[in-house]
C-alpha positions as CSV (number, residue, x, y, z in Angstrom):
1,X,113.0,104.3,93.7
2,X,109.3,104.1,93.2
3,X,107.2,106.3,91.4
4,X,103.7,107.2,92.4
5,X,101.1,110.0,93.0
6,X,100.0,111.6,96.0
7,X,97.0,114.0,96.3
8,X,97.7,114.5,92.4
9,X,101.5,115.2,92.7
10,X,104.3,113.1,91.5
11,X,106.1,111.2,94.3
12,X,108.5,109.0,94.9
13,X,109.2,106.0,97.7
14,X,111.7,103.5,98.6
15,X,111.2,99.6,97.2
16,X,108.8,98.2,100.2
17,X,108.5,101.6,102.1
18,X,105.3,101.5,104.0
19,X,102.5,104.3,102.8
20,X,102.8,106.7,105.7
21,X,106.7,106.9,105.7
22,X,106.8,107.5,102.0
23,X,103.8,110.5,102.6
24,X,105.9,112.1,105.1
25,X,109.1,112.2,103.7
26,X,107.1,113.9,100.6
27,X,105.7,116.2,102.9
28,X,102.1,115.1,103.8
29,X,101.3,114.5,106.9
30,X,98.9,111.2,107.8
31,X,97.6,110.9,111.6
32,X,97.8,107.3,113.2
33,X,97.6,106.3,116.6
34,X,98.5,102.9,116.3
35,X,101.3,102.5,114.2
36,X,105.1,102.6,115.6
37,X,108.0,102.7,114.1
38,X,109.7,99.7,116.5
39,X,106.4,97.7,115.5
40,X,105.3,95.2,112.6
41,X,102.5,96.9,110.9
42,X,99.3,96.4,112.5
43,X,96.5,99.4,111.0
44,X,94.5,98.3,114.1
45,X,93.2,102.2,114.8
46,X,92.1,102.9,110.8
47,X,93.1,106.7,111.7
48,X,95.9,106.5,108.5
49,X,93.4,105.4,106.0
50,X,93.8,107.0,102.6
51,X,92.1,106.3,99.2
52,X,94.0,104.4,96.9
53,X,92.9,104.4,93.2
54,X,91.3,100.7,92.4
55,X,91.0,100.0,96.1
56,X,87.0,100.0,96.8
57,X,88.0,100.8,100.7
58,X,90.2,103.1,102.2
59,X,93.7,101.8,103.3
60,X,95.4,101.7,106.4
61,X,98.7,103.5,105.1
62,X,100.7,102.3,108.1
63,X,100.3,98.9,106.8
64,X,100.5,99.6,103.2
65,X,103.2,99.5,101.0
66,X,103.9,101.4,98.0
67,X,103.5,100.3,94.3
68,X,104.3,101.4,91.4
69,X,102.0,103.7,89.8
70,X,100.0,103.5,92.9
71,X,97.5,106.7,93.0
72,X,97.6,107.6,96.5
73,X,94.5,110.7,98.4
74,X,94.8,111.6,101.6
75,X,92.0,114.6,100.7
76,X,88.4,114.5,100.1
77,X,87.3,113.8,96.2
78,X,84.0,113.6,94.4
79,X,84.8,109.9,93.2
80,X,87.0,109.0,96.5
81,X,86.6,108.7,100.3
82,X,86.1,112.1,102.3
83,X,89.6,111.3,104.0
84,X,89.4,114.1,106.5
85,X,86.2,113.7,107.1
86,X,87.2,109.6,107.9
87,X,89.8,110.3,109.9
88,X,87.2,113.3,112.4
89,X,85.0,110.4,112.6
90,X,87.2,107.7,113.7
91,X,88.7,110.2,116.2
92,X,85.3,111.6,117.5
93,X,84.2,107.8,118.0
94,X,87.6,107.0,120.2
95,X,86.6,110.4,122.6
96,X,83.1,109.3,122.8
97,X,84.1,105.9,124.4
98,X,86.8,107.1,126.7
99,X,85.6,109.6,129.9
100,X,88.9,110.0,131.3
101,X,90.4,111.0,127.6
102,X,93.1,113.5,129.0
103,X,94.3,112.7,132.4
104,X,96.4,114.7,134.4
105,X,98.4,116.5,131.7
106,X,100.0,113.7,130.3
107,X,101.3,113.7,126.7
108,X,98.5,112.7,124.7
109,X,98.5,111.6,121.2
110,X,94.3,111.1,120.8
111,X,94.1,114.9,122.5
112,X,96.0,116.3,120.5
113,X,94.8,114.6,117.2
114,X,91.4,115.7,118.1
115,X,92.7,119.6,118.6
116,X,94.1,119.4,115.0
117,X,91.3,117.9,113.4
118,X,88.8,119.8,114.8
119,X,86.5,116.5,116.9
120,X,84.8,116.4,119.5
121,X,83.2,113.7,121.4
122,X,79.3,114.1,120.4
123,X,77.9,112.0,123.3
124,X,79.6,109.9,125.7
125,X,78.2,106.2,125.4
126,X,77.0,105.2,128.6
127,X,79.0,101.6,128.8
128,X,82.6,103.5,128.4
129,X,82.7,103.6,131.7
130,X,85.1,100.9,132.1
131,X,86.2,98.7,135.4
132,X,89.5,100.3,137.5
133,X,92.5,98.6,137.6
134,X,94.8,98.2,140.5
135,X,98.4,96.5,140.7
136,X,100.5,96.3,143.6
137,X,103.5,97.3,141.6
138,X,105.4,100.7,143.0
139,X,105.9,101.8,139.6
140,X,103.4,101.7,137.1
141,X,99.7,102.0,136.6
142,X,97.2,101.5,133.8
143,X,93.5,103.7,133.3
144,X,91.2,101.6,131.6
145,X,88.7,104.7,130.5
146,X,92.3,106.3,129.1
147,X,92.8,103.4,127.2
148,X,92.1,103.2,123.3
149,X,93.0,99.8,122.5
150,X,95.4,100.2,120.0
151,X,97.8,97.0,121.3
152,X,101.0,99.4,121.3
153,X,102.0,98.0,124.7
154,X,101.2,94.5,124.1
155,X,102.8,94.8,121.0
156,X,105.9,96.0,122.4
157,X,106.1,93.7,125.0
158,X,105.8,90.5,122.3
159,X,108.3,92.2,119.3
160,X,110.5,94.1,121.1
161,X,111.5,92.5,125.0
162,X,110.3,88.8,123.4
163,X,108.2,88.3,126.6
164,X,104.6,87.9,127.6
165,X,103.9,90.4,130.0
166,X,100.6,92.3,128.9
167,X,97.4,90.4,126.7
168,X,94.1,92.5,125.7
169,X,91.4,90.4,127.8
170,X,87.6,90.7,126.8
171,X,85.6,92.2,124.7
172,X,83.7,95.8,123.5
173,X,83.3,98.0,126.7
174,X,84.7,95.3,128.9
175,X,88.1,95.0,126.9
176,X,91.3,96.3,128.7
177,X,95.1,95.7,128.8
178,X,95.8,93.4,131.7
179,X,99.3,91.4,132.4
180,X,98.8,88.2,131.3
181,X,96.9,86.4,133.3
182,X,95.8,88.8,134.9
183,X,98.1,88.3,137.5
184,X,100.3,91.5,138.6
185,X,103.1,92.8,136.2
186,X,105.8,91.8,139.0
187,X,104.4,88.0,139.0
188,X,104.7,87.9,135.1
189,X,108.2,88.2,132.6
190,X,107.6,91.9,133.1
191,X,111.1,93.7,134.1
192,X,109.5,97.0,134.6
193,X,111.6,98.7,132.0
194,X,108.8,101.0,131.1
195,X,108.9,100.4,127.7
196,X,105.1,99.8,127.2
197,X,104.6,103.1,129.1
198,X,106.7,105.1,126.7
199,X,105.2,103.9,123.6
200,X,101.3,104.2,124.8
201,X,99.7,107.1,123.0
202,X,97.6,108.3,125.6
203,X,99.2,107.9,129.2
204,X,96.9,105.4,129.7
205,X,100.6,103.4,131.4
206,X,101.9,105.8,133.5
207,X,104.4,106.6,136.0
208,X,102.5,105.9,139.5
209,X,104.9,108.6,141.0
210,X,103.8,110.9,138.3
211,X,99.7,110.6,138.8
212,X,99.8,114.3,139.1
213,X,101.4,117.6,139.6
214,X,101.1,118.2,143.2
215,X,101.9,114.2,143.8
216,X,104.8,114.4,141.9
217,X,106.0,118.0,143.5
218,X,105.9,119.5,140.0
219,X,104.9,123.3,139.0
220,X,103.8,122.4,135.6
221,X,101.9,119.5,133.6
222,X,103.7,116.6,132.6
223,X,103.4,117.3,128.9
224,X,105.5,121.2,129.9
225,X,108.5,119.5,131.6
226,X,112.0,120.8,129.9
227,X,114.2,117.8,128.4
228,X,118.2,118.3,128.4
229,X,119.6,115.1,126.6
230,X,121.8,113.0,128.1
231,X,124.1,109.4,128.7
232,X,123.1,106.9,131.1
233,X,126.3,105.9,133.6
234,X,124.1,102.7,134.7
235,X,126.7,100.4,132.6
236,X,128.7,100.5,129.2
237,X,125.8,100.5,126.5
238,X,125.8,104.3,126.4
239,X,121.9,104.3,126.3
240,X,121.1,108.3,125.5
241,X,118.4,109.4,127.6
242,X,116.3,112.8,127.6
243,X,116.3,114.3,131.4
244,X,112.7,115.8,132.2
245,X,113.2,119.1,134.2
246,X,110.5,121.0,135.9
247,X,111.5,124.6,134.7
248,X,110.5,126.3,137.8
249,X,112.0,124.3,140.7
250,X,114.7,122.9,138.3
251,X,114.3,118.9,139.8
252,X,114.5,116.6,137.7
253,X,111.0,114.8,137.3
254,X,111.6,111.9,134.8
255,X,113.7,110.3,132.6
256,X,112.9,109.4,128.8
257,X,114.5,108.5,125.6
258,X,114.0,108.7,122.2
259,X,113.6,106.2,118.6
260,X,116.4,108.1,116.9
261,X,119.0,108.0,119.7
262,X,121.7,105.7,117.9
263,X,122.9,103.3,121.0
264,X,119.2,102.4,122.1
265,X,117.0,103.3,119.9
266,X,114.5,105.0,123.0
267,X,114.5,101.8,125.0
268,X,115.7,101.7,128.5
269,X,116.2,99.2,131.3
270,X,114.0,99.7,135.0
271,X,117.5,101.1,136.2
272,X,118.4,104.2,133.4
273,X,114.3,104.8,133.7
């Protein structure tokens, strides 16, 4: 084990454990948007930066890895970064860019950073306004003025199905998430598994059958459905999968799964999804 100190308090990590898993198994909490656990580290977002004693920048801590000795804030000090303050600012910057920043209820990771932090959007710029985009797919759909960039779903698509199906194309208000090519996702290696949909933070991907409540037939919001856990019968992987229930009609709205489930680690095929 490694020895260090957070916000002025002996801790401990694993040899090689990255910043943000060795804060919350010690009990402090650091936001990120970017970061998953299934991904290489990336720090793309900057919303896990901390102060780290001989560093003359805050650190991404989801791409960080702890030392030891390392002297580790995630507060605000007279001789260190305003950490809190850092992380309102970064959040009240991604609002201000994005009109559509809570769409139909959807579980959303920006919204709900922003509640618990306290930020709100001061302005809205006037370019975040950002072009539709359409895809004949049945299945899924994409919100460019939902979207905040952070390359989860492209990401996923390169380390964890080893295909190309989604690039980042452009630049400052015009960038966007587009299949590559920017052809349609059923003309590239996509297999509609919905994997990049269940790792975006903001429901920019989403369900096309889920673009809201009264589409859907559902009495609540997306975010309120009931989940009863579950094995898919699709074949003989086992793959554990979370049954989405609307708890007034009962009907069951969606199906999702989860990083910790043993056989499948919260991936699914088009079929169990």
């Amino acid at each position: 084990m490694i020895e260090f100190t957070l916000d002025g308090r002996p801790a401990s990590a694993q040899e090689g454990e990255l910043l943000v898993h060795a804060a919350a198994r010690n009990g402090v909490f650091v936001p990120t948007l970017c970061h998953d656990d299934k991904l290489d580290p990336y720090g793309g977002c900057r919303m896990c930066v901390v102060g780290v004693e001989g560093s003359p920048r805050p650190l991404p801590a989801c791409a960080t890895r702890v030392t030891e000795g390392m002297v580790v804030s995630t507060l605000s000090h007279e001789n260190g970064p305003n950490v809190p303050q850092l992380q309102k600012t970064l959040t009240e910057m991604l609002l201000s860019e994005h009109l559509n920043a809570d769409p139909g209820g959807r579980p959303n990771e920006l919204v709900d950073l922003a509640r618990e932090l306290g930020a709100e959007a001061p302005l809205i710029l006037p370019d975040a306004k950002r072009e539709p985009y359409t895809d004949r797919n049945r299945l899924m759909g994409y919100e460019p003025d939902t979207c905040i960039l952070c390359n989860r779903c492209v990401r996923y698509t390169q380390e964890v199905m080893q295909c190309s199906a989604l690039s980042l194309e452009g630049r400052g208000p015009e960038a966007r998430i587009v299949p590559t090519w920017e052809r349609s996702w059923l003309d590239t290696e996509c297999e509609l598994c919905g994997g990049c949909l269940s790792v975006c933070p903001t429901g920019a991907i989403y369900e096309k059958f889920l673009e809201g409540p009264k589409q859907a037939g559902m009495t609540v919001e997306e975010r309120q459905l009931e989940q009863t856990k579950t094995t898919c019968t699709f074949c003989g992987v086992g793959c554990q999968i979370d049954l989405n229930v609307d708890p007034e009609t009962k009907r069951i709205v969606k199906v999702t799964s989860k990083p910790e489930y043993v056989s499948n680690e919260g991936d699914l095929c088009v079929k169990g999804r």
